[in-house]
N, C-alpha and C positions, 0 to 999 in steps of 0.2 A: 286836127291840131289840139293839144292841149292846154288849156287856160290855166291866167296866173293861179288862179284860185285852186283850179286840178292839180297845176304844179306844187304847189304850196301843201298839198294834203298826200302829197306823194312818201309812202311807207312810214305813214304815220303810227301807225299799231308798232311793227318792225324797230322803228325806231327809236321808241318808248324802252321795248326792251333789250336793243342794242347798249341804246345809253345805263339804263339801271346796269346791266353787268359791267362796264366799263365805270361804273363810281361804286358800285357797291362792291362787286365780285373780283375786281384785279385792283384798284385803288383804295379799297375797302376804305373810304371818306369816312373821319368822324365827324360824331356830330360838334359844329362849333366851328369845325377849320375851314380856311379862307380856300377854295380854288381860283386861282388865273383862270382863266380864257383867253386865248388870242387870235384874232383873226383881220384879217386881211381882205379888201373888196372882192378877193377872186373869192373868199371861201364860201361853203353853202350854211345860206343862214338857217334852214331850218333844221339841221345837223346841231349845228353852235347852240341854237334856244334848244334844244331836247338833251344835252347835256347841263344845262346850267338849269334846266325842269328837274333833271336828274339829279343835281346835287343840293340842290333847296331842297327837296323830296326827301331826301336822305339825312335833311338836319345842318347842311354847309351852309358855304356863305361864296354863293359863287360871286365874280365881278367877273364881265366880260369887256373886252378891251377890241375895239375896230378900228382900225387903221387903211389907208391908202398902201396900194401895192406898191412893194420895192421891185427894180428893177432886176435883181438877184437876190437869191439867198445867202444865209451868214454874215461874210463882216459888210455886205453891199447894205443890209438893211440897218445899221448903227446909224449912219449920220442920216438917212432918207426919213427915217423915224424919229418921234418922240420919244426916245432910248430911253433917257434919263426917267422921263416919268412913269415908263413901261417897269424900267430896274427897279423904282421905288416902291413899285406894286409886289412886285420877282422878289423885293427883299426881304417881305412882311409875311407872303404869301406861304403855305402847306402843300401845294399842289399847284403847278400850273401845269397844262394842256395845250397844246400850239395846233391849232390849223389852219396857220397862217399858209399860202401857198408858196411866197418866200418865206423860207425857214429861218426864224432864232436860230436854229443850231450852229455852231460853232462858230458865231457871231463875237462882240465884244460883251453887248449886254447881256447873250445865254450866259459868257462863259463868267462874268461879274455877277449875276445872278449867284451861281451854281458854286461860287468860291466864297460870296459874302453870306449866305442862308443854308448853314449845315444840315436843315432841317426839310430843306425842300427836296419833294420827289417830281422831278420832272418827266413828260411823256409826248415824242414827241411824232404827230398823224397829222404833217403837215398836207394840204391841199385832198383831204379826203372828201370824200363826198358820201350824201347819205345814201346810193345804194351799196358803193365801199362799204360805209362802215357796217351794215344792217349784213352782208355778206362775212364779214368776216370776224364780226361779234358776235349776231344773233345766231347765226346757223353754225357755228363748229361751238364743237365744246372747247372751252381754253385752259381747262386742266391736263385735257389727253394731249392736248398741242402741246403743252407747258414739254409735257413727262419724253415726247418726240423730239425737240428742239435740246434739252438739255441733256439725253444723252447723246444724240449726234455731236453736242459741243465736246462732250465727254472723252469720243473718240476722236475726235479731230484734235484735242489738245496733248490726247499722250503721242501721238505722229510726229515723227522729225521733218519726213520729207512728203513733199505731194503736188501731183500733178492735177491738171484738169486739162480734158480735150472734148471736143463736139465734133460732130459728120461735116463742119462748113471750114472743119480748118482749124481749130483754134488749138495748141498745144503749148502749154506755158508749165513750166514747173517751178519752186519754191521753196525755201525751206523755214518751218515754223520758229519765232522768234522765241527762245525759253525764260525771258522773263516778260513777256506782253501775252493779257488774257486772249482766251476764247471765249465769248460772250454768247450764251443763249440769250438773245431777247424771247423770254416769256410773256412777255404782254405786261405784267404784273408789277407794279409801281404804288404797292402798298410801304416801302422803303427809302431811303431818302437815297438820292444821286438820280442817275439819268436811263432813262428807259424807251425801247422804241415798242411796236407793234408788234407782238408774237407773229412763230414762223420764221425767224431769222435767225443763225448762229454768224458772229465775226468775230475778223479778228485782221490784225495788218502783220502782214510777214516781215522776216528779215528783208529790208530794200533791196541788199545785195543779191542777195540770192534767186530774185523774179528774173525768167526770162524765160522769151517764148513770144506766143504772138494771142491773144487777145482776139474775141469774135463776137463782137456786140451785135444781137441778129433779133433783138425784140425793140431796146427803148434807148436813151439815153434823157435822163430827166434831173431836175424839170427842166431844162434847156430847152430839148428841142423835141420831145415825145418820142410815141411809136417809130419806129425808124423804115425807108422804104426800102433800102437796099442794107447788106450787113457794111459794119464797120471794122475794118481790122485794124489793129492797135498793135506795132513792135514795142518790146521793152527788150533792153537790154543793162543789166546791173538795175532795175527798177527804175529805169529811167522813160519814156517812150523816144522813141529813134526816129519812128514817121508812124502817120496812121491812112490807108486807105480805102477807098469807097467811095460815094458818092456825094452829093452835094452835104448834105446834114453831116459828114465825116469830117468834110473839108470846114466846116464852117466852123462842127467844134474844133477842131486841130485849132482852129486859129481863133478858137476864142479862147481857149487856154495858154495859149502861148500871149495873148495879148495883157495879162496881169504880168508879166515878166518879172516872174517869180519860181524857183526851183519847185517847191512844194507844190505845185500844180503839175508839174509834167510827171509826179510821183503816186502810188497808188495810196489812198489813206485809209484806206480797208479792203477786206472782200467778204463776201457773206455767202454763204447757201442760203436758196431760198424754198421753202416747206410750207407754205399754208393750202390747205386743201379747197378756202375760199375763192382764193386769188386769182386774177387772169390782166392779161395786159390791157392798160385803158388807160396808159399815159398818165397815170398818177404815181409818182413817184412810191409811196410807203406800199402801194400794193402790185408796180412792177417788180418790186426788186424780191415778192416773197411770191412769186409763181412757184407751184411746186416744181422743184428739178432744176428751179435756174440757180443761176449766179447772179453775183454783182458785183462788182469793182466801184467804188468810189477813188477818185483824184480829189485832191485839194489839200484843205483842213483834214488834218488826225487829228480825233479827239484823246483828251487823255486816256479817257476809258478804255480805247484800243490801245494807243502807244504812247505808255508813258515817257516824258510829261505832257505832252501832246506838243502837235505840229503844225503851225497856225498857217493860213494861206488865204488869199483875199477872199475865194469863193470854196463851191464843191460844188462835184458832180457825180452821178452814178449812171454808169451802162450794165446793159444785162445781158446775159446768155444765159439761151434756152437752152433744156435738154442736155446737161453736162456730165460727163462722165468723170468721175472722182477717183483716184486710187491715194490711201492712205500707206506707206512706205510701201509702196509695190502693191498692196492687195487693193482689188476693185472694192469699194462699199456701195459708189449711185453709179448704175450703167443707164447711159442717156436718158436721163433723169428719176429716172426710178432705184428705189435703195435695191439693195441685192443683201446686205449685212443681215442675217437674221433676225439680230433682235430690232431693227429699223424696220424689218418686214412686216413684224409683230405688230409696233406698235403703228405701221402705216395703216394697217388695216383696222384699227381702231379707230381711225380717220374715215374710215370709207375707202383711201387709196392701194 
């Protein structure tokens, strides 16, 4: 068994320099500017101190901010919190950082934040943990990741139409929305607006146009985690129709239907997931970027997917593994691996 004290010393080298690149090398921190921190009782504290080591080291001026777990993510955590004095820090602040395990995101005080401080670059790895993050900062490089993710976004943004299907069933088709981006997340939040963890490209399609059936066969987070049997999910016009599987299927069906609100039974992005670090461990920012999977969020749209953005009490994200992609008819990922040349190229610059 492991003692507090072993625990406590766990990937401590690792971690030292997970954190420097993550303040120095994607957030490039000057010296002088304020970082947020935030977290939450579930998050791991020795993660939290090895960044805000990181950004004193670097010349900052971290404040780190702990709080009691919300019960959900987004607008669940406004009133369970001390919002207001959290916002007052978000309003002053250069840089905040979330690893809360209920996420700010798309909350009231994120999004009051991110409207009253033009100047803040937000980043958000919520409920990560330090061998998370030591995987998927220290060991990939995140400029070859950068250069993977943003052409993938590339070609997925001149597409009109496209499909995704996997071997358990899942066959949904789409048609891309021509004024709402395609977002590579790069990791990189040396810029001000809202950033998540490299390894990601999203984007939320036309509502209309989704339909098909949906094959969550890895997680559904943070909700309910790892999942034991798949979930299948009907849309029809972007709507869901029913969802079946097993008990964790049924429970969310009916925990999103129980905000009884439209924008929850709608999808408010999807994402390809690419990090060469990544593996399922019920941590939401590192289920959703398994290489080769998907993910669907319901709930809140942000603006930065669809503008003006589309607000709803919670969110949520399911994943599918190993998905097969075709962009206007030509395949680019066959059951999760690219096939597109120059995605071949640069996977292998990955290792993949």
């Amino acid at each position: 068994m492991v003692s507090n004290m072993d625990y406590g010393y766990l990937y401590k080298f690792e971690l030292t320099k997970a954190a420097d690149i993550l303040i120095r090398e994607t957030c490039k921190l000057k010296e002088g500017e304020t970082i947020l921190i935030t977290a939450d009782t579930e998050s791991d504290k020795n993660l939290v101190d090895a960044v805000a080591g990181a950004a004193f080291a670097a010349g900052g001026k971290p404040m780190v901010v702990w709080t009691a777990t919300p019960l959900g993510p987004g607008k669940m955590v406004d009133d369970f919190l001390p919002s207001d004095a959290i916002l007052g820090a978000a309003l002053k602040a250069d840089a905040w950082v979330e690893f809360n395990r209920q996420y700010f995101l798309y909350s009231d005080t994120y999004q009051a934040a991110m409207d009253g401080n033009p100047k803040l670059r937000f980043l958000g790895l919520p409920g990560t943990t330090s061998e998370v993050f030591v995987r998927l900062y220290a060991r990939v490089n995140q400029t070859d990741l950068a250069e993977f993710v943003t052409y993938l976004a590339d070609i997925t943004r001149e597409a009109k139409h496209v499909r995704m299907t996997t071997e358990l069933g899942q066959d949904i088709e789409f048609d891309n929305h021509p004024g709402w981006p395609v977002r590579a997340e790069t990791g990189f939040w040396d810029k001000p607006g809202t950033m998540m963890l490299s390894g990601q490209i999203c984007w939320t399609p036309s509502w209309e146009s989704i339909n098909g059936v949906l094959v969550f066969d890895a997680s559904i987070v943070p909700q309910f985690g790892p999942l034991h049997e798949p979930c299948k999910v009907y849309l029809e016009k972007g709507v869901i129709q029913k969802v079946e599987g097993g008990i964790q299927a049924h429970d969310w069906f009916k925990w999103l239907k129980s905000f009884n609100h439209p924008q929850m039974l709608r999808p408010a992005h999807l994402c390809y997931g690419f990090h060469p670090g990544a593996k399922i461990s019920g941590q939401n920012g590192e289920d959703e970027r398994v290489w080769g999977c998907t993910e669907w969020g319901f709930g809140s749209a942000g603006a930065y997917y669809a503008p003006p953005g589309y607000p709803a009490p919670s969110h949520t994200d399911g994943i599918v593994l190993n998905t097969t992609t075709y962009l206007d008819g030509r395949m680019i990922i066959d059951r999760g691996t690219p096939v597109e040349p120059k995605l071949v190229e640069l996977a292998k610059k990955l290792g993949k």
